[in-house]
C-alpha positions, -999 to +999 in steps of 0.1 A: +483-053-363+453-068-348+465-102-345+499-100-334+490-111-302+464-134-308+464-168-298+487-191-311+495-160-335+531-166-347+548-198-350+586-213-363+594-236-391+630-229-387+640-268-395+620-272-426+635-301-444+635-319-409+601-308-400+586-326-432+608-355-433+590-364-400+551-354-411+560-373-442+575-401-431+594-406-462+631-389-469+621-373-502+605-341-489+599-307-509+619-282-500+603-251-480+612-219-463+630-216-436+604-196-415+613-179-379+578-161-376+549-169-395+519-148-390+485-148-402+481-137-435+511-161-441+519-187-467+532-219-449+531-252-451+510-281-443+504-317-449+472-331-460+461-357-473+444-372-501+420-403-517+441-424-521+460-420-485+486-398-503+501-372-485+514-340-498+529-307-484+508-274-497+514-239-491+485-222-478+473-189-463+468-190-424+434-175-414+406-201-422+386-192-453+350-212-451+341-223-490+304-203-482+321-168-477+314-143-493+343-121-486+381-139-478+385-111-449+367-138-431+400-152-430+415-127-404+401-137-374+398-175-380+436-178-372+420-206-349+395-229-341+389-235-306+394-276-298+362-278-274+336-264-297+351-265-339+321-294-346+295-267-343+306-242-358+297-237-394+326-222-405+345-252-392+323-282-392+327-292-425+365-293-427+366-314-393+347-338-409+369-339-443+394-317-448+420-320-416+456-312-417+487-309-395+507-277-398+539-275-399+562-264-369+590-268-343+580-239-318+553-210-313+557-177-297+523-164-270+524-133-252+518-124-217+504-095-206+526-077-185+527-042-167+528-016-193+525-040-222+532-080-234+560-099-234+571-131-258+581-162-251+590-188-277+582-224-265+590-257-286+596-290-272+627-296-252+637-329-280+638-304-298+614-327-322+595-310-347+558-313-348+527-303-364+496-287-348+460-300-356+449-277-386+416-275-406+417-261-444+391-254-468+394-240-504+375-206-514+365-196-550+358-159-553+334-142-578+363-133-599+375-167-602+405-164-577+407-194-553+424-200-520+437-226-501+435-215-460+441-234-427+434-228-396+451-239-356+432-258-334+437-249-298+429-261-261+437-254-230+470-245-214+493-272-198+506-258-163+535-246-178+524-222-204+490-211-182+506-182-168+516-168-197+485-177-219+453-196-209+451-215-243+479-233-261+480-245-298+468-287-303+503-304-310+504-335-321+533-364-315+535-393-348+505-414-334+484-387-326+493-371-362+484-404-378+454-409-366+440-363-373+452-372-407+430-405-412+395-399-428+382-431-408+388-413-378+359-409-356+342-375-336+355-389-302+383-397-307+396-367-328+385-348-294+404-372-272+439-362-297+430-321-287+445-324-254+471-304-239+502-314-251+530-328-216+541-297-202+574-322-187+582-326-227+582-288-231+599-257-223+593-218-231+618-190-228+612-151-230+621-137-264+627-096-274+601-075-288+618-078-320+589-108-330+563-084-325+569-068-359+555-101-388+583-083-411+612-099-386+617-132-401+652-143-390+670-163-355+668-133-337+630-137-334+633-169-311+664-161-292+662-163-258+667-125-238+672-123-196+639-113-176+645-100-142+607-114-127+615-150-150+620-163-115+586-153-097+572-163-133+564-201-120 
């Protein structure tokens, strides 16, 4: 499909119970699906949060639905909201101002174009820490009465060690940084300043088999690591 190479197009939640145990910040967490390849289109989770400074875990559809659309195909190819410009743009403005969430995750996959085609590389952070990535959502009602609850990834600019494979990189977020997305007194500026690249010395990334390409593939095999004669002449 269009967006299989998109980026940040797939991503892991393969430690779930960990994953939400940390963006909750409680031990009573709801239990969720392990994931090895969400793609857009997807139901995953996220954590948002409410009035009264309640946080909760949703499942919602990846590909950003604006609450003005007409049509939810919209959706498709707001997978992500670029960092340096989501304030003015209308499909995004309103949910940086009130409706920001952090997406939850423990690696991502990006393709690099190669000769004769792309290949993957799954990256995470070498802790192994789960994280969450800056996320917008917004619900939809359609004509019919249906509603929909979407998200969206904010991204930036590559770190030095995933620029040659990709010239972006999705916004992840360490437990201050997630804190502070998550708060509604949180200022313009300084939501900007938490969109920087994330360390690439806390990171690593690793080539990966074709066998993610396909959004059906939803098991370890998607983020197992595969030789690559050139890895060396890579960096």
């Amino acid at each position: 499909s269009w967006y299989s190479f998109t980026m940040c197009g797939r991503y892991t939640v393969s430690g779930p119970e960990d994953i939400l145990r940390e963006l909750l910040d409680y031990e009573e967490c709801p239990s969720a699906a392990t994931r090895y390849n969400v793609a857009p289109s997807q139901f995953a989770p996220v954590v948002v949060v409410h009035e009264e400074q309640r946080r909760s875990v949703v499942e919602m559809r990846w590909g950003l639905i604006p609450n003005w659309a007409e049509e939810p195909t919209i959706g498709q190819r707001l997978i992500n909201a670029r960092a340096e410009t989501v304030g003015e743009k209308k499909a995004f403005r309103d949910s940086l101002r009130c409706r920001r969430c952090v997406v939850a995750a423990d690696g991502f996959y990006e393709w690099r174009k190669v000769p004769g085609g792309k290949q993957a590389y799954f990256s995470r952070l070498k802790s192994g820490t789960p994280f969450g990535f800056a996320g917008l959502w917004d619900r939809w009602c359609g004509l019919q009465g249906q509603t929909l609850e979407t998200f969206t990834i904010l991204t930036t600019v590559a770190n030095e060690l995933l620029e040659p494979i990709h010239s972006r990189m999705p916004v992840i977020l360490g437990k201050e940084q997630r804190e502070a997305w998550l708060s509604p007194g949180t200022d313009v500026h300084r939501l900007s300043a938490l969109c920087e690249s994330y360390p690439a010395v806390h990171m690593e990334t690793f080539p990966v088999s074709d066998y993610v390409n396909d959004p059906a593939h939803d098991s370890p095999r998607c983020m197992q690591a595969v030789p690559l004669a050139s890895w060396s002449t890579l960096f």
